[in-house]
Backbone as numpy.savetxt, mean C-alpha at the origin, in Angstrom:
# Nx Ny Nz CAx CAy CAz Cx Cy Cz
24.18 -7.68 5.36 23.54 -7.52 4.06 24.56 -6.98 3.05
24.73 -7.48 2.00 25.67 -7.02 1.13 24.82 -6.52 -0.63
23.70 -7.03 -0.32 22.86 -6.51 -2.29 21.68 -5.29 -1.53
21.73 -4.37 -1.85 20.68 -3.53 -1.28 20.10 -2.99 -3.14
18.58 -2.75 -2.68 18.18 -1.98 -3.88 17.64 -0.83 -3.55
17.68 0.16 -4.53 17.35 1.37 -4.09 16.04 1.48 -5.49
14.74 2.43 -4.85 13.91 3.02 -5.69 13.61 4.06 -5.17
13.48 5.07 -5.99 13.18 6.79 -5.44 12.20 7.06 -6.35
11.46 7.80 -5.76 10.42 8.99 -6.80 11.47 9.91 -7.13
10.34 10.16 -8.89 11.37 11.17 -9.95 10.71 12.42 -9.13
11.66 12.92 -8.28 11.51 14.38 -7.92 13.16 14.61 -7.75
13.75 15.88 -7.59 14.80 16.36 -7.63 15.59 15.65 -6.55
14.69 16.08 -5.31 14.94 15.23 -3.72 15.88 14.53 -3.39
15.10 12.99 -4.43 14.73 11.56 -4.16 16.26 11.22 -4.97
16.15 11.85 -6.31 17.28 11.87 -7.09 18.75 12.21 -6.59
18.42 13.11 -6.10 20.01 13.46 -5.40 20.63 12.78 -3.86
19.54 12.60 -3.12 19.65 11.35 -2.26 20.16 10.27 -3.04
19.46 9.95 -3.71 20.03 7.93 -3.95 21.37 8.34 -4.67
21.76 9.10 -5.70 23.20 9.08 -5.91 24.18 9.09 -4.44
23.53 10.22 -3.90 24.44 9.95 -2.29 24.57 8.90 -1.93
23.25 8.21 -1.97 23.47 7.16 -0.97 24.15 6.10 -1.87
23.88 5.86 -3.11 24.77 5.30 -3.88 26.12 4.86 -3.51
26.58 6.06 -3.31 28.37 6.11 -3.26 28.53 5.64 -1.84
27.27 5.95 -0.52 27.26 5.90 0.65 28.23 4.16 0.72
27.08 3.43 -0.25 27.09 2.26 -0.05 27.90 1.46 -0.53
28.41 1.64 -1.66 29.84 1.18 -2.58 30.66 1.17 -1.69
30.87 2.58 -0.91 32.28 2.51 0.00 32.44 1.43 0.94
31.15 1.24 1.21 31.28 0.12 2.79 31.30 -1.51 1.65
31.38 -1.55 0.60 31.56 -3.09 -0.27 30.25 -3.50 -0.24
28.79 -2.48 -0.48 27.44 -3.12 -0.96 27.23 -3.23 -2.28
26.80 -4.26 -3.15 26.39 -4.07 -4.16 25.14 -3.47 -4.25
24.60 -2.30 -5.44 23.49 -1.49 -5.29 23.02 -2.04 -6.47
21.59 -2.06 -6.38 20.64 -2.35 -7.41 19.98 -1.21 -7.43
19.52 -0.40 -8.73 18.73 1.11 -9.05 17.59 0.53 -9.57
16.27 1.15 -9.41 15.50 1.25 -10.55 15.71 1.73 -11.67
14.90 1.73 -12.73 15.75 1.68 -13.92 15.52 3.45 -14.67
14.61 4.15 -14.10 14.51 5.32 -13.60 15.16 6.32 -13.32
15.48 5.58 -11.85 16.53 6.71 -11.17 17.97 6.20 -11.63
18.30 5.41 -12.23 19.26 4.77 -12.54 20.08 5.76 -14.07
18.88 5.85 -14.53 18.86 6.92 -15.97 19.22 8.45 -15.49
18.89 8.46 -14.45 19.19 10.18 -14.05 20.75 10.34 -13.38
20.63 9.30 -12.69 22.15 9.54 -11.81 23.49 8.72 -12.81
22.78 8.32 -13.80 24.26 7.64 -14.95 24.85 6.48 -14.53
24.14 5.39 -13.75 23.83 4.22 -13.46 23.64 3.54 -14.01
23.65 1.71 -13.91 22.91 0.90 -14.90 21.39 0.66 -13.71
20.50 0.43 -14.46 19.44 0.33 -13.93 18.98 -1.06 -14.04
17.34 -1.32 -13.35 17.12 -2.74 -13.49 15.24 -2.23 -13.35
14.77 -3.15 -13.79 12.97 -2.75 -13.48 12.90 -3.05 -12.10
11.45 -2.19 -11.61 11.69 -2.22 -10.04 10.47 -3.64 -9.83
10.54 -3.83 -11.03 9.67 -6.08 -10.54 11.08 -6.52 -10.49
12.24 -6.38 -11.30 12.84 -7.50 -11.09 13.97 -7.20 -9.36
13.84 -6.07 -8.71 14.79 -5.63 -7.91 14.59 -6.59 -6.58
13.28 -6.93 -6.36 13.17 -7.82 -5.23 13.84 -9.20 -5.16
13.74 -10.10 -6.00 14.52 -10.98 -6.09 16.04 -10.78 -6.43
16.68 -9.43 -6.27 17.97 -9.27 -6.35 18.90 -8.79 -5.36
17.81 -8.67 -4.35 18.29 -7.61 -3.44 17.87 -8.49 -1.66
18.61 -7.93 -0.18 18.26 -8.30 0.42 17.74 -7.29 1.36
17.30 -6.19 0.71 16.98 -5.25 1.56 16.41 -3.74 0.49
15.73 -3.56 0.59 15.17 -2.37 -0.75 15.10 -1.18 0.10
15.64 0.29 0.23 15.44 1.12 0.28 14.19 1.90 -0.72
13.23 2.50 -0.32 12.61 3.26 -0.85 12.63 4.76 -0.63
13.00 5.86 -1.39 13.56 7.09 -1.22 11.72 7.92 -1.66
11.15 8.74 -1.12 10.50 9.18 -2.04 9.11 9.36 -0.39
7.75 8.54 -0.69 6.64 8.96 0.31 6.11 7.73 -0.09
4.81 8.03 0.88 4.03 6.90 0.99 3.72 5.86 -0.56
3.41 6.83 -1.22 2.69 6.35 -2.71 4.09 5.13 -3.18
5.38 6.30 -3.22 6.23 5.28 -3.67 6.55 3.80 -3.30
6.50 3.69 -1.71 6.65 2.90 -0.59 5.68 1.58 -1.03
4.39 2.30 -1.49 3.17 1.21 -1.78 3.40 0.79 -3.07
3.89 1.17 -4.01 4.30 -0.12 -5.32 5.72 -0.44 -5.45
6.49 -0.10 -4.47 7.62 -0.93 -4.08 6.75 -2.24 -2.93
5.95 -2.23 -2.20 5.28 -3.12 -1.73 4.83 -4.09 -2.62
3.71 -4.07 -3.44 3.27 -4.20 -4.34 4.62 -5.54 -5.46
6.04 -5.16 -5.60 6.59 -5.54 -6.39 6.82 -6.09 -5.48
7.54 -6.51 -4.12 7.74 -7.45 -3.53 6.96 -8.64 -3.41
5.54 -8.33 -3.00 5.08 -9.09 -3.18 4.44 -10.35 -4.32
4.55 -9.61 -5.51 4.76 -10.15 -6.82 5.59 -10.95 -7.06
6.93 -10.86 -6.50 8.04 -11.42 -7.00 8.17 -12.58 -5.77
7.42 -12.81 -4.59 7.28 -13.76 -4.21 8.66 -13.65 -2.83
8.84 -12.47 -2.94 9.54 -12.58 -1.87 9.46 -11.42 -0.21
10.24 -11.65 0.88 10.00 -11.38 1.77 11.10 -10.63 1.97
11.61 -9.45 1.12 12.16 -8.39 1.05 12.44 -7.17 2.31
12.78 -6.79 3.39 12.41 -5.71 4.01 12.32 -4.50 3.47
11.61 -3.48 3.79 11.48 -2.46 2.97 12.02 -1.27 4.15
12.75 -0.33 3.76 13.49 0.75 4.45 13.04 2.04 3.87
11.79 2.81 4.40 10.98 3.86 3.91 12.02 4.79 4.39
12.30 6.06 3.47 13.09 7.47 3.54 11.77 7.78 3.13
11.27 8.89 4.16 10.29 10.05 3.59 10.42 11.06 3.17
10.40 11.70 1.73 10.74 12.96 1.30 9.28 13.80 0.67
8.08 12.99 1.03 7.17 13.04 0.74 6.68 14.18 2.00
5.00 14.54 1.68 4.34 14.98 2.89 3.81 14.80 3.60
3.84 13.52 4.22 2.56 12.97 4.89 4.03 11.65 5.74
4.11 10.62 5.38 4.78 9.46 5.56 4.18 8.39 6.40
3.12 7.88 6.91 2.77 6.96 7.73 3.86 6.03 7.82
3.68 5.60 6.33 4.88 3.91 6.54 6.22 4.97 6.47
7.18 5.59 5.64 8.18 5.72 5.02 8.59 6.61 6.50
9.06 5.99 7.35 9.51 6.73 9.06 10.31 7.55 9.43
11.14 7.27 8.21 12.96 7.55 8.70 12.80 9.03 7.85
13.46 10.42 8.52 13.81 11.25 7.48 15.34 11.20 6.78
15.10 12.14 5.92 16.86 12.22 4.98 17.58 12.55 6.31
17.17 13.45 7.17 18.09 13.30 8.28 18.91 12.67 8.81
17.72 11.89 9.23 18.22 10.24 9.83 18.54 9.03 9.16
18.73 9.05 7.70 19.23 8.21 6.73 20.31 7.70 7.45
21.49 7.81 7.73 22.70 7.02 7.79 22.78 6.40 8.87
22.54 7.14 9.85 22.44 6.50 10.73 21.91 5.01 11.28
20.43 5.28 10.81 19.41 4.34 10.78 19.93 3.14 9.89
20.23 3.62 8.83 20.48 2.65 7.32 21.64 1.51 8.18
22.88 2.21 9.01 23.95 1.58 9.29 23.36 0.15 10.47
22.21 0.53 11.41 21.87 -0.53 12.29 20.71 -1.48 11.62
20.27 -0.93 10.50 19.26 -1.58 9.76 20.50 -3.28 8.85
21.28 -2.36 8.25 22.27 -3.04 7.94 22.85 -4.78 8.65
23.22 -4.13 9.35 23.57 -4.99 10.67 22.72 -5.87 11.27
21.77 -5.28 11.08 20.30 -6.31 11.86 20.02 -5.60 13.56
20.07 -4.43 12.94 19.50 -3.96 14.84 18.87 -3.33 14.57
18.13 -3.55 13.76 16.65 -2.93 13.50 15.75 -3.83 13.45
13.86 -3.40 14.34 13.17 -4.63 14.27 12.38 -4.45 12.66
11.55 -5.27 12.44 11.00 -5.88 11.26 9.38 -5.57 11.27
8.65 -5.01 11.14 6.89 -5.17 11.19 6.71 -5.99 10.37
5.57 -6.77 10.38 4.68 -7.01 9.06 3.61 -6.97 8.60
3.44 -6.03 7.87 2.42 -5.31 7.45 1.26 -5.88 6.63
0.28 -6.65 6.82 -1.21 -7.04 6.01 -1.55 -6.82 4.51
-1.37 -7.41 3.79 -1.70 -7.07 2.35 -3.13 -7.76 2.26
-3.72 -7.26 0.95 -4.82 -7.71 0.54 -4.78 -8.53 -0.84
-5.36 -9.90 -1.27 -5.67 -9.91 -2.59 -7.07 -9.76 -3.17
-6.82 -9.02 -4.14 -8.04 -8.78 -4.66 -8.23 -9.53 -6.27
-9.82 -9.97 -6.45 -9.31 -10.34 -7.65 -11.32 -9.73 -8.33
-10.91 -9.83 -9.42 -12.25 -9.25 -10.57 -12.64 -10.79 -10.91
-14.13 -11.08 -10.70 -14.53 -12.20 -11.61 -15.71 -11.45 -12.44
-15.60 -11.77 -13.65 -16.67 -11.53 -14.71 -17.20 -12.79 -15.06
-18.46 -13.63 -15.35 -19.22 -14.72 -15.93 -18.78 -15.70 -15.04
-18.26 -15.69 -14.04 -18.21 -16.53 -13.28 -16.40 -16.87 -13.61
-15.20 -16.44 -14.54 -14.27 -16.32 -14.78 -12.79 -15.27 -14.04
-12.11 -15.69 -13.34 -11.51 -14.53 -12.72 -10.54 -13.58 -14.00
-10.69 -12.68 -14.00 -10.40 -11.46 -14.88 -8.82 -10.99 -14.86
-8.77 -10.41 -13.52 -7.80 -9.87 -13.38 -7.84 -10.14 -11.90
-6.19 -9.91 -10.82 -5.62 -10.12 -9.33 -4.78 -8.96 -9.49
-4.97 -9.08 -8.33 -3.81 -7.89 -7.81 -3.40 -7.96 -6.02
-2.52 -7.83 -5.92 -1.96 -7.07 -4.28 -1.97 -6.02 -3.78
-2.24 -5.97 -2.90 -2.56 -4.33 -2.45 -2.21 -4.38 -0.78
-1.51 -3.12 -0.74 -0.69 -2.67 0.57 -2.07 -1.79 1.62
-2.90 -1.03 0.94 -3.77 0.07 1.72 -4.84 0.03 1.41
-5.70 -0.26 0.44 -6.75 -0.65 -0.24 -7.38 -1.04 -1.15
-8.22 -1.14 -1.56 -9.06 -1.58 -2.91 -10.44 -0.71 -2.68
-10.57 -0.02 -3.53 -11.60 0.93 -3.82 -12.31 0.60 -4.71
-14.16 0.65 -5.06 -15.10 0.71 -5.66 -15.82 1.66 -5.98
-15.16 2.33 -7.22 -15.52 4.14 -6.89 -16.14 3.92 -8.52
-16.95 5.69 -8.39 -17.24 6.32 -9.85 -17.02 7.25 -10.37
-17.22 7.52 -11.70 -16.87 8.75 -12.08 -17.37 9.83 -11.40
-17.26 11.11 -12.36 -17.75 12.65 -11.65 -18.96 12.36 -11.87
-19.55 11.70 -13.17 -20.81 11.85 -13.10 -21.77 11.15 -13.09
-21.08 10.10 -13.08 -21.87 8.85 -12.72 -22.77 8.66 -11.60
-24.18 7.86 -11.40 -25.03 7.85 -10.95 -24.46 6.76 -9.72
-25.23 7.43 -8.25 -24.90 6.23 -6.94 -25.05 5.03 -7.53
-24.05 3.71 -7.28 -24.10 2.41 -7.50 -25.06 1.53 -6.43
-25.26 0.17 -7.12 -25.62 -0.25 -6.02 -24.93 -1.45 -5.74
-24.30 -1.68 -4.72 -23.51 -3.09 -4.24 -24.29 -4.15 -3.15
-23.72 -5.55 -3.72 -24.24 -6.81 -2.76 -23.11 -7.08 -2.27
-22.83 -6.66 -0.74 -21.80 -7.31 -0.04 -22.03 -8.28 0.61
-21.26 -9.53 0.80 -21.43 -10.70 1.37 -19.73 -11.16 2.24
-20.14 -11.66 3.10 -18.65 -11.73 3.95 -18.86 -13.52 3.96
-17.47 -13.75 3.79 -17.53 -15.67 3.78 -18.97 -16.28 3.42
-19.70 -16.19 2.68 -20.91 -16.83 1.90 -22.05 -16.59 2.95
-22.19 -15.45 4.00 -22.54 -14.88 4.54 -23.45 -12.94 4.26
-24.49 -12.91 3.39 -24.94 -11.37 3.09 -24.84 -10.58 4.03
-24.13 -9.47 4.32 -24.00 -8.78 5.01 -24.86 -7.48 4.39
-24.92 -6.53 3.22 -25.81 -5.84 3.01 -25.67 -5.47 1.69
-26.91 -4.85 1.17 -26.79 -4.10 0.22 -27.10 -2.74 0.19
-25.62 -1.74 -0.50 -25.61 -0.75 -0.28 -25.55 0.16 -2.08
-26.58 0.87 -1.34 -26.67 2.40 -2.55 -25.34 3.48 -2.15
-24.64 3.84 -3.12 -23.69 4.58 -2.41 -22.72 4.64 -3.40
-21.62 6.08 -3.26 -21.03 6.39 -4.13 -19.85 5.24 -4.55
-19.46 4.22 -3.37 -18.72 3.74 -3.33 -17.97 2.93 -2.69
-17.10 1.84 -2.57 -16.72 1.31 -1.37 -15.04 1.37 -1.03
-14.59 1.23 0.38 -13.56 1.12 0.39 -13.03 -0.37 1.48
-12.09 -0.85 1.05 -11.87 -1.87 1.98 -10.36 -1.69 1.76
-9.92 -1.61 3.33 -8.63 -0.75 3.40 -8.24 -2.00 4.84
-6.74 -2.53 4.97 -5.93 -2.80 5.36 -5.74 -2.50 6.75
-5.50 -2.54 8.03 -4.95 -1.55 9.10 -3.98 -0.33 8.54
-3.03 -0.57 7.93 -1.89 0.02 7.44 -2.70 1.26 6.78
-4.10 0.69 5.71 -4.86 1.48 5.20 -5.90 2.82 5.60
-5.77 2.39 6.96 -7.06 2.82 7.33 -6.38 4.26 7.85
-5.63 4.60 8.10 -5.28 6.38 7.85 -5.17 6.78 6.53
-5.56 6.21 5.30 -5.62 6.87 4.18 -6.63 7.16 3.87
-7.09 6.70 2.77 -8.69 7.02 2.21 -9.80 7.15 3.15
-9.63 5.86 3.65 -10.94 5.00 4.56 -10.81 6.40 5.75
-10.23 6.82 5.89 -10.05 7.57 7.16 -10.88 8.95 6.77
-10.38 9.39 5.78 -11.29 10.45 5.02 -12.96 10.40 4.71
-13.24 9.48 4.58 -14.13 8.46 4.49 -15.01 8.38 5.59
-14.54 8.58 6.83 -14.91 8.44 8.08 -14.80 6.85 9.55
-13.89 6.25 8.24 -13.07 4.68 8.84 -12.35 4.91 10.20
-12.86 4.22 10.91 -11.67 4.17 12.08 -10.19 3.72 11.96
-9.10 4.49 12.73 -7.80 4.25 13.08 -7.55 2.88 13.34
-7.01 1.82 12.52 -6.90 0.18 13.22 -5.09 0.62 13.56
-4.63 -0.15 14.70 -3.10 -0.64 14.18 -2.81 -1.18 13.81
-1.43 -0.98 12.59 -1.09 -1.98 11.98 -1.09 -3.01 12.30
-0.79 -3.74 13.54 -0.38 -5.16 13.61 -2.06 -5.66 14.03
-3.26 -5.50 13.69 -4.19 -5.96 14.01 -4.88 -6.89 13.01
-4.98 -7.99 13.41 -5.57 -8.58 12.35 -6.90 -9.02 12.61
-7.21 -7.25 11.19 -8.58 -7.44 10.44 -8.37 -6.40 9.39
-9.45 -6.26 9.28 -9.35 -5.14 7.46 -10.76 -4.36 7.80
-10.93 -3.36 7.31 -12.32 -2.62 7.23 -13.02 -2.12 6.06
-14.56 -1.96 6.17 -15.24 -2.00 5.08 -16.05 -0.64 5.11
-15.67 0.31 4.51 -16.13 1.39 4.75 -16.99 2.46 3.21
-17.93 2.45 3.36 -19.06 3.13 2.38 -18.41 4.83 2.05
-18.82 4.86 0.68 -18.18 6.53 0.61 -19.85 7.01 0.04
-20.12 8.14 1.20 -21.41 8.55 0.99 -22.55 7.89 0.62
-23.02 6.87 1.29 -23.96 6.14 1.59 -25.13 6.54 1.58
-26.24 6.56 0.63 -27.50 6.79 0.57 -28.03 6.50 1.73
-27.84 5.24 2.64 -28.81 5.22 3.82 -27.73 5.54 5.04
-27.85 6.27 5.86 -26.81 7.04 6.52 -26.39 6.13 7.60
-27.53 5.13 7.54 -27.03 4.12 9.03 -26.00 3.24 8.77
-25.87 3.02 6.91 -24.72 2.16 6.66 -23.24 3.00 7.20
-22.42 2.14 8.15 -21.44 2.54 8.35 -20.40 1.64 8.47
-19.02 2.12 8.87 -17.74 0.78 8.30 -17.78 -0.09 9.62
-17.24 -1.00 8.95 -16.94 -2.43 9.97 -15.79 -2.55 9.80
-15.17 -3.38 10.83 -13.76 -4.08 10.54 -14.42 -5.06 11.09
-13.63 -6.36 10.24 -13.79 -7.89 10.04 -12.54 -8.64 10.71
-12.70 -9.65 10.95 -11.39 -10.29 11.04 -10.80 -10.54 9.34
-9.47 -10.67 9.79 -8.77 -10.90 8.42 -9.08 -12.73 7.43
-9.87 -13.20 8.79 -9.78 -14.73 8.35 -11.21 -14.69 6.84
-11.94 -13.92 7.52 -13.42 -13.74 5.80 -12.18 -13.26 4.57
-13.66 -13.75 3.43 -13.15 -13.25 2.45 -14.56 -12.20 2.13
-14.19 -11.20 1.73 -15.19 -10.02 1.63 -15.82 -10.16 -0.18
-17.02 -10.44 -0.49 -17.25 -10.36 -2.21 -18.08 -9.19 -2.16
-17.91 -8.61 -3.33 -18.67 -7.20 -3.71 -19.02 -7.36 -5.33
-20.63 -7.33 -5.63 -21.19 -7.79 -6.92 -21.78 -6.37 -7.10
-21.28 -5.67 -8.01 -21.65 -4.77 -8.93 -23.58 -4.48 -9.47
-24.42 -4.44 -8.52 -25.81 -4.98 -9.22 -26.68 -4.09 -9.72
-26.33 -2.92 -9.74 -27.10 -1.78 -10.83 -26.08 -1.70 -12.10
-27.10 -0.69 -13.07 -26.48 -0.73 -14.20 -25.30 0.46 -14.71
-24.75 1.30 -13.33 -23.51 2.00 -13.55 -22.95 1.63 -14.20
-22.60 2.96 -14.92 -21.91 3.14 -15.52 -20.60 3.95 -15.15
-19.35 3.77 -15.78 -18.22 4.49 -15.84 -17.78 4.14 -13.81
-17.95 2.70 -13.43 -17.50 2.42 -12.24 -15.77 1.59 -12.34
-14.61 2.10 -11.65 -13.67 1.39 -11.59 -13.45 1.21 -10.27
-12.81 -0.45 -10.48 -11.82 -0.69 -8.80 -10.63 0.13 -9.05
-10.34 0.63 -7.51 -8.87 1.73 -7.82 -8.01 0.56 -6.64
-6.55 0.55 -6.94 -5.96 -0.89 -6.05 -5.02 0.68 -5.54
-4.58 0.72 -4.38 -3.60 1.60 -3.54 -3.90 3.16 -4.05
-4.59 3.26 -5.00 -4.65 4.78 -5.45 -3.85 4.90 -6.62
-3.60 3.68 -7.19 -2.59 3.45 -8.08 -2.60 3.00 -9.37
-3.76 1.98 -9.25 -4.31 1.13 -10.53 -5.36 0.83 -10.60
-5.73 0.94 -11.49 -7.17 1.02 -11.95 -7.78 0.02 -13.16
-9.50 -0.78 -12.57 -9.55 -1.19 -13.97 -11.14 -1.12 -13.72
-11.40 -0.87 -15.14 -13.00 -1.15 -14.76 -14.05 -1.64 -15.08
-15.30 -1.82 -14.13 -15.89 -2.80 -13.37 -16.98 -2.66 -14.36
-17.64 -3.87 -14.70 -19.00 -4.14 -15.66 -20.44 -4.45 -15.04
-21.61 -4.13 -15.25 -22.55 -4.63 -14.26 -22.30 -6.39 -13.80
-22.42 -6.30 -12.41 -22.68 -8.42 -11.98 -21.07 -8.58 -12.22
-20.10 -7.81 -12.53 -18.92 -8.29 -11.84 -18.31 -8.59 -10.42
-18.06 -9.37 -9.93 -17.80 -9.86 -8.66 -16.49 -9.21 -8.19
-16.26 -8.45 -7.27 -15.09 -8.11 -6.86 -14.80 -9.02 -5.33
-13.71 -9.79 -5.26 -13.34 -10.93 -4.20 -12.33 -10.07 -3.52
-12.04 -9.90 -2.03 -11.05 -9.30 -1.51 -10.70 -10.26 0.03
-9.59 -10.60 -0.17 -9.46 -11.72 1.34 -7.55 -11.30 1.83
-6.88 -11.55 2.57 -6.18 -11.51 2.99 -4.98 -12.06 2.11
-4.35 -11.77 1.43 -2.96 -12.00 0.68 -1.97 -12.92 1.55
-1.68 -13.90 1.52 -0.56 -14.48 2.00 1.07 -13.78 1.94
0.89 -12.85 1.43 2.30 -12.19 1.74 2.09 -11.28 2.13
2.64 -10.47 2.96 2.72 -9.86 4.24 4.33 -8.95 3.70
3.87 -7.41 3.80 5.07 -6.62 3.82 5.84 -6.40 5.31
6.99 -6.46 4.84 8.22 -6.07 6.31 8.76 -4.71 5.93
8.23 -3.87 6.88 8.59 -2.25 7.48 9.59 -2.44 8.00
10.70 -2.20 7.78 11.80 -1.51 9.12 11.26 -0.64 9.69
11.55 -0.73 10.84 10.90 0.29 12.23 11.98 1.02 12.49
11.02 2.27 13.13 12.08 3.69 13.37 12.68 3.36 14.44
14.02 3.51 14.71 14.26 2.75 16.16 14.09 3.81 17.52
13.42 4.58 17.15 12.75 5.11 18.71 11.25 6.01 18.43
11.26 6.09 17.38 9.63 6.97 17.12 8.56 5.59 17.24
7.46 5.59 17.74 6.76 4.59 18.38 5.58 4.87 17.18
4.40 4.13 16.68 3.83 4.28 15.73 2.90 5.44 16.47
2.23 6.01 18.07 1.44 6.33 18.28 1.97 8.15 17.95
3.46 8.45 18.37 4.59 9.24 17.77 4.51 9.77 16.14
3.95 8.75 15.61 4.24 9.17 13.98 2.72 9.18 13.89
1.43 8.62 14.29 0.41 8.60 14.34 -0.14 10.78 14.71
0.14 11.12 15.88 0.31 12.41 16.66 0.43 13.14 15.76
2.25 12.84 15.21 2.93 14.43 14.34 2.12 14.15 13.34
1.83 13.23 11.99 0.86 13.13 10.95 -0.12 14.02 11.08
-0.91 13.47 12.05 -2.18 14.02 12.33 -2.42 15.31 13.31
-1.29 15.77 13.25 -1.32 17.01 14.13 -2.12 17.03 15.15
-2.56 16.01 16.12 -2.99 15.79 17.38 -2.50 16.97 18.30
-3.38 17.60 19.45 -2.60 18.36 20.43 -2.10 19.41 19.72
-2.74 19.97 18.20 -1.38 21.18 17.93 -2.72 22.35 18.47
């Protein structure tokens, strides 16, 4: 690999890492691509982090999960099959594996190609209003159907492949990814999927009728969710990240994304390993 791109979260951290690693990489004859961000802090030329995927053959992400997921997000936009190399400087890290510790090391067999590849499940989601699609998006961990603080329980018509599956009173919905399902959905009360499983889950946030509870689907349905009370102040939230919002009898469509994110894998922490320490299992 000779074009690597780098994106970091603006924290002090993330910042002083990627200049390191900056220079790490010049020395060995890589060309570096910055976001245009961190690029401004360390006295770099920078580039937007949409256009870094198509420039690069390998993207470092410096920073935590959140960052990790709209560096996902831009890969997939840009139509390409990018690997992504998570540094966790964050608190949590599911995806982002590797610590600053283990940066060089790792980075040097990743380099080389002796590192394996996951690929990680995306979702597309899209808004139809009047029967018109609105707005799309990609999403790495979920798509959320939430409300304000004070907004009144909604009510949703879920239907799986032209199939009614139910209608639910309830604060809200989540339909979360494998990858997803230790985030929100998990809080939520969603079961643990593994990543490499293909399906997605559909999980209620405080459910007026208590028997409604989450499913996982295969990934092959496409999941629709129609807005059918007259809430108010309801938005879809995409990764925890973006937001837009939802009108009564808007159709929210969610099915399996044809692009698929690639994790570099930790080359000896096993996902059930990073699953444990996360979740403080056994402490």
């Amino acid at each position: 690999m000779k074009k690597i791109g780098i994106i970091a979260k603006d924290i002090p951290a993330a910042l002083k890492a990627a200049k390191k690693l900056t220079v790490w990489l010049e020395s060995r004859g890589k060309k570096v691509f910055i976001d245009r961000e961190t690029a401004a802090s360390i006295k770099r030329k920078g580039y937007d982090r949409a256009e870094l995927p198509a420039l690069v053959e390998m993207l470092i992400v410096l920073g935590g999960d959140g960052t990790l997921l709209s560096a996902a997000r831009h890969v997939a936009d840009a139509h390409t099959n990018v690997p992504i190399f998570g540094v966790n400087l964050g608190s949590l890290g599911f995806m982002a594996e590797v610590s600053l510790d283990e940066l060089y090391d790792n980075l040097e067999k990743a380099i080389a190609g002796k590192l394996e590849t996951e690929d990680r499940m995306m979702l597309s989601t899209s808004v139809i209003r009047d029967g018109k699609h609105i707005a799309q998006y990609r999403v790495l961990n979920d798509a959320v159907i939430n409300k304000g603080a004070l907004a009144r329980m909604m009510e949703l018509r879920i239907t799986v492949s032209d199939g009614h599956l139910t209608t639910l009173r309830a604060d809200g919905l989540i339909v979360a990814t494998p990858t997803g399902s230790t985030a929100y959905s998990l809080s939520a009360g969603g079961p643990i999927i593994h990543p490499t499983i293909h399906c997605f889950v559909v999980t209620p946030i405080c459910p007026h009728t208590l028997s409604n509870r989450p499913i996982a689907l295969p990934d092959t349905v496409v999941v629709t969710v129609c807005l059918t009370s007259r809430s108010e102040d309801v938005s879809l939230t995409l990764d925890g990240q973006i937001g837009f919002p939802l009108m009564p009898n808007d159709v929210v469509e969610i099915k399996r994304s044809r692009f698929k994110m690639r994790l570099i894998k930790h080359p000896t922490k096993s996902y059930y390993e990073i699953l444990r320490s996360k979740l403080k299992w056994g402490n």
